[in-house]
C-alpha positions in Angstrom: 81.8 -77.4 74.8 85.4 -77.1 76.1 86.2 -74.2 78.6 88.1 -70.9 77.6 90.8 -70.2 79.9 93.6 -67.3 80.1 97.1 -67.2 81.3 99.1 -64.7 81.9 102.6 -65.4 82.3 104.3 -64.0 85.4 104.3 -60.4 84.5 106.8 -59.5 87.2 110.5 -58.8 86.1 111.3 -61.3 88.8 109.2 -63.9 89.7 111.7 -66.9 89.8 114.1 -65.8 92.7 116.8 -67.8 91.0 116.7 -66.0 88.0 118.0 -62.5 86.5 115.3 -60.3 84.3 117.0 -61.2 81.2 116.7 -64.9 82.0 112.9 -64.9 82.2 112.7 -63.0 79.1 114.2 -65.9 78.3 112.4 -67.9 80.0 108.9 -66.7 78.3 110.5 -66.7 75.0 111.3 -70.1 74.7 108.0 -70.9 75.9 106.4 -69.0 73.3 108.5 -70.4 70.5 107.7 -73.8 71.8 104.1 -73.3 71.9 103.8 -74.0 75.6 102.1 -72.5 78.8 103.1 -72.7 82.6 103.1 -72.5 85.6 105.8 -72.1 88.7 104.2 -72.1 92.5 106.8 -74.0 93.7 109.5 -76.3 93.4 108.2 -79.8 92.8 107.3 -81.7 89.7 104.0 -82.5 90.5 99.8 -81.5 89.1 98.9 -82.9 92.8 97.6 -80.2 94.6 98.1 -82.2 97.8 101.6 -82.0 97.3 101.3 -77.7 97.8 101.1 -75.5 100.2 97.8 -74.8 101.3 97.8 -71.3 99.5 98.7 -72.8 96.1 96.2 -76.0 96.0 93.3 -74.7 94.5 96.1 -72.5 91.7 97.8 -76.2 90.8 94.0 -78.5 90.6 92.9 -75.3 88.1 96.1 -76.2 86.0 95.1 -80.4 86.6 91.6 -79.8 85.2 93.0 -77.5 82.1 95.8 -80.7 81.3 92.7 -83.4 82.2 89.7 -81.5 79.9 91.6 -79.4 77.7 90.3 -76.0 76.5 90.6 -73.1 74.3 93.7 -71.3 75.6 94.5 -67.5 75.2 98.2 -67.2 76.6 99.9 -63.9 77.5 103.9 -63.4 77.9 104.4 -59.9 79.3 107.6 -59.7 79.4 108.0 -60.2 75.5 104.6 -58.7 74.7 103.6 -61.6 72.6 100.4 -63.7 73.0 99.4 -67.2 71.5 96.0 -68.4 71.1 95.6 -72.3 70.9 93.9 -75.3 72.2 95.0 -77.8 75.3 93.8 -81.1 74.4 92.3 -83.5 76.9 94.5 -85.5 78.7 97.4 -83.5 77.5 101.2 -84.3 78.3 102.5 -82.7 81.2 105.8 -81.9 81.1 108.3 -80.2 84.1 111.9 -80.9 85.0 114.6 -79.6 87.5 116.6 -78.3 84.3 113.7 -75.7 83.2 113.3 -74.6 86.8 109.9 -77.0 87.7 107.8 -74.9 85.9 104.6 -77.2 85.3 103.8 -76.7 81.4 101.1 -77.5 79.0 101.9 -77.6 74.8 99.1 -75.8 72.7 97.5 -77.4 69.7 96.9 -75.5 66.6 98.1 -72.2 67.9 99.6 -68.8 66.5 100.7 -65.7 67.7 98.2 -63.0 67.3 98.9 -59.4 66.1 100.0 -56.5 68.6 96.3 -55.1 67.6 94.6 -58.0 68.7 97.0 -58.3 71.5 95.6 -55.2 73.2 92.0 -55.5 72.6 91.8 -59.3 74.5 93.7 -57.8 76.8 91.4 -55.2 77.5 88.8 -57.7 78.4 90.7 -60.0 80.2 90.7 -61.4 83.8 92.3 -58.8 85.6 93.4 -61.5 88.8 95.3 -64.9 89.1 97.2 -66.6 86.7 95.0 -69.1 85.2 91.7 -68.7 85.2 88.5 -69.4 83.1 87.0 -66.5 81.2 83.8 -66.8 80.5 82.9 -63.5 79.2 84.7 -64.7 75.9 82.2 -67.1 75.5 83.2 -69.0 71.9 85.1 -66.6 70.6 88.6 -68.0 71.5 87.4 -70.7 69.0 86.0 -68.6 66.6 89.3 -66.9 66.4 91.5 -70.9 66.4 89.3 -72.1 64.0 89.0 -68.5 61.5 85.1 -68.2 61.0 85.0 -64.8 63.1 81.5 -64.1 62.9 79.9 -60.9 62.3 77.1 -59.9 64.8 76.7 -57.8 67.7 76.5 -61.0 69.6 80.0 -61.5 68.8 81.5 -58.0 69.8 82.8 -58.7 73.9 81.3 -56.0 76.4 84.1 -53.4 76.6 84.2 -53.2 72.2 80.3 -53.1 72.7 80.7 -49.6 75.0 83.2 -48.4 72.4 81.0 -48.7 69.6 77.8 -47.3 71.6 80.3 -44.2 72.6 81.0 -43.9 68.7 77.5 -43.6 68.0 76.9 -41.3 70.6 79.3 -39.1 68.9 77.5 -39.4 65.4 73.9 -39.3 66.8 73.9 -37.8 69.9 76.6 -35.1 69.3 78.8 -36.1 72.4 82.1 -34.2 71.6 84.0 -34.9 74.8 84.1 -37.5 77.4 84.4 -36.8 81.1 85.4 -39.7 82.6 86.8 -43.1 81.5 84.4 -45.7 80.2 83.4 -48.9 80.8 84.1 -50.9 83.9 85.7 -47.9 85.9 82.3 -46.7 86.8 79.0 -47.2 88.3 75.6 -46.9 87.5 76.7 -45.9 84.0 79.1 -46.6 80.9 80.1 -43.6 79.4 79.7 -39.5 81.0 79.9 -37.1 78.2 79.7 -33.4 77.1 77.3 -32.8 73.8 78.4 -30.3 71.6 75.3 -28.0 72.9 77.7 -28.1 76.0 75.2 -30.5 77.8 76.2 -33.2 80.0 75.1 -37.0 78.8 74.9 -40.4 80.8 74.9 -43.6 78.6 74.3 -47.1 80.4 75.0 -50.3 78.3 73.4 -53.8 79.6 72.2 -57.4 77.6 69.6 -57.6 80.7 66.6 -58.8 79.3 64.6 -59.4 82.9 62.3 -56.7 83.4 63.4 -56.2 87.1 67.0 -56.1 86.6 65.9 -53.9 83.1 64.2 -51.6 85.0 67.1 -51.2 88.5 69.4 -50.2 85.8 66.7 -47.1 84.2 66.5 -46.2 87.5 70.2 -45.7 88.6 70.5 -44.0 84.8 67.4 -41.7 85.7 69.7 -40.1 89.0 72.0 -38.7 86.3 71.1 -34.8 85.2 71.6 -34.4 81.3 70.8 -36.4 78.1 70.0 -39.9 79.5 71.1 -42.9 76.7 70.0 -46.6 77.2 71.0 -49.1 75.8 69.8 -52.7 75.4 68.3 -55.3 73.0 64.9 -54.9 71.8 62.5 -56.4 73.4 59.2 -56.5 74.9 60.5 -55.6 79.1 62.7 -52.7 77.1 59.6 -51.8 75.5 57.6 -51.8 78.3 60.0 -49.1 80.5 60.8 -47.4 77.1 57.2 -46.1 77.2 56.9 -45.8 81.4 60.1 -43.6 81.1 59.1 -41.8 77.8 60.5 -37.8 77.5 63.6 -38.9 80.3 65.3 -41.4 78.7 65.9 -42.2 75.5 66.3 -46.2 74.8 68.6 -47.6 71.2 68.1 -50.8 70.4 71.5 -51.9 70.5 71.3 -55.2 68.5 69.4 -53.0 66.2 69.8 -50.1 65.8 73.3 -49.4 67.0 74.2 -52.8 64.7 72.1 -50.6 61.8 74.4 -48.2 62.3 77.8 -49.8 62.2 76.7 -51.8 59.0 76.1 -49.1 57.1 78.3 -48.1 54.0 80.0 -44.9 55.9 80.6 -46.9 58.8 82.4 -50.2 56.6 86.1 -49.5 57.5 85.5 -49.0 61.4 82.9 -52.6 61.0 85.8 -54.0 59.3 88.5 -52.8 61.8 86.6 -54.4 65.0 85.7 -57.6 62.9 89.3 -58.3 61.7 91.7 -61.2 61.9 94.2 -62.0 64.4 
């Protein structure tokens, strides 16, 4: 299956030193009109990395084997806030010229602009460094959203939406009223620090770990936390197994059960339906 890549666009008001700030705006609007992506480095019309500087080799043979295998392509113009989502063929046309200041560009297939709502949520999940890089925590979902058939699973929700949810049902079901920290990536050991509306503190840890090693290193770093201790994780037998060893500490959810039990049923349908819809 063809890779997922993203590229975000030079986010900089000034990345060309030739240019003015209005001029890239420019710049990145006429790219997204045109349905194309690019890249600058420097000033040669060239995908040979040989040609480069040493620092910008490996950043131009990334962009060669995007134009040579083609992938799904989610592409991010800061300066306009728009995004596209399309598909690099293989063995595309690579196009650069003097005139369009030697940026190196790419045309997407079948692509379309996605909402300022979806905007923000693949942003949220995005590779945070470089340019153009592969995600791989996106898994299929860049084709899911090219091709329309977004499917509706917990498989399908991408990590961060997955700790949103599980904060949600903490809300509901374990009575958290306030959060005490950011959630999600910012912290370690655990995904979400709370205050219940008894005025207790509560710890929540999120993980798809199915090896009962790795299973059980995360109940442990969970289990250093005072207050109402949440786990969550897929059902199965390791989870099972440290569900009853750490019985009256910690109290596991079946994510891709339960939590997924939760958020399909009927009071629950408009926030299901906001996280599974369109572009």
């Amino acid at each position: 299956m063809p890779s997922s890549w993203f590229i975000r666009h030079w986010p900089l008001e000034k990345v060309l030193e030739d240019e003015s700030t209005v001029d890239n705006q420019k710049i990145q609007e006429q790219l997204f009109e045109d349905a194309e992506i690019a890249v600058h480095y420097e000033d040669i019309c060239s995908i040979n990395h040989r040609k480069y500087a040493k620092d910008n080799q490996r950043k131009v043979q990334r962009f060669r084997e995007l134009q040579e295998d083609g992938g799904f392509v989610c592409a991010d113009y800061p300066l306009i806030k728009r995004m596209r989502v399309g598909i690099a063929e293989p063995k595309s046309e690579f196009y650069c010229s003097e005139e369009f200041h030697f940026l190196k560009r790419l045309r997407l297939e079948k692509s379309f602009d996605v909402s300022t709502n979806m905007r923000v949520r693949l942003l949220a999940g995005a590779p945070r460094q470089g340019t153009l890089l592969k995600w791989h925590v996106i898994g299929d979902r860049l084709e899911h959203l090219i091709s329309g058939k977004i499917e509706e699973s917990w498989e399908w929700l991408l990590p961060y939406e997955k700790e949103t949810v599980c904060q949600e049902y903490l809300r509901k079901e374990f009575h958290l009223l306030y959060l005490l920290l950011p959630f999600g990536r910012a912290l370690e050991d655990i995904d979400i620090a709370g205050v219940t509306e008894e005025g207790q503190r509560i710890y929540a840890l999120l993980t798809n770990e199915e090896k009962e090693d790795k299973l059980k290193e995360k109940v442990q770093d969970l289990s250093r936390f005072d207050g109402v201790r949440v786990f969550f994780c897929p059902e199965n037998e390791s989870a099972k197994k440290l569900q009853r060893e750490f019985k009256g500490r910690i109290t596991f959810v079946w994510s891709n059960k339960t939590v997924w039990e939760w958020l399909s049923a009927p009071r629950n349908r408009r926030y299901k339906e906001m996280l599974f819809s369109g572009v």
